[in-house]
C-alpha positions, 0 to 999 in steps of 0.5 A: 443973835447967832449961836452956835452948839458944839455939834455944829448947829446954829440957831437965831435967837431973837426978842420981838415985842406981839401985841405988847409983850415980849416973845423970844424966837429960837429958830434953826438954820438950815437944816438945824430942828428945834426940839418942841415940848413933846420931843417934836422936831420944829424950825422955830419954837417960841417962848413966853418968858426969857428964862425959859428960852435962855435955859434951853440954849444952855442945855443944848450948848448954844453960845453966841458967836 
């Protein structure tokens, strides 16, 4: 799915099933960086549980387009 925040940026967020459990992928387009857990600037951040990456869409302003 495609989101996009306020300032323009636009992200993928998708489920995907590895070795019987469920990942959630947030990765950058173009030239969009993901903000890692030490404020690192990544393509891609992979999160474990749903809440958790659902609640950093939300904070940086990722809606569905």
């Amino acid at each position: 799915m495609k989101m996009v925040n306020p300032k323009g940026e636009a992200v993928y967020y998708n489920i995907v099933e590895k070795d019987g459990h469920f990942r959630y992928i947030v990765k950058g387009i173009g030239s969009t960086t993901i903000k890692g857990r030490d404020r690192q600037r990544l393509k891609s951040r992979t999160f474990t549980q749903q809440a958790q990456a659902e609640g950093y869409l939300r904070r940086n302003g990722f809606i569905c387009v």
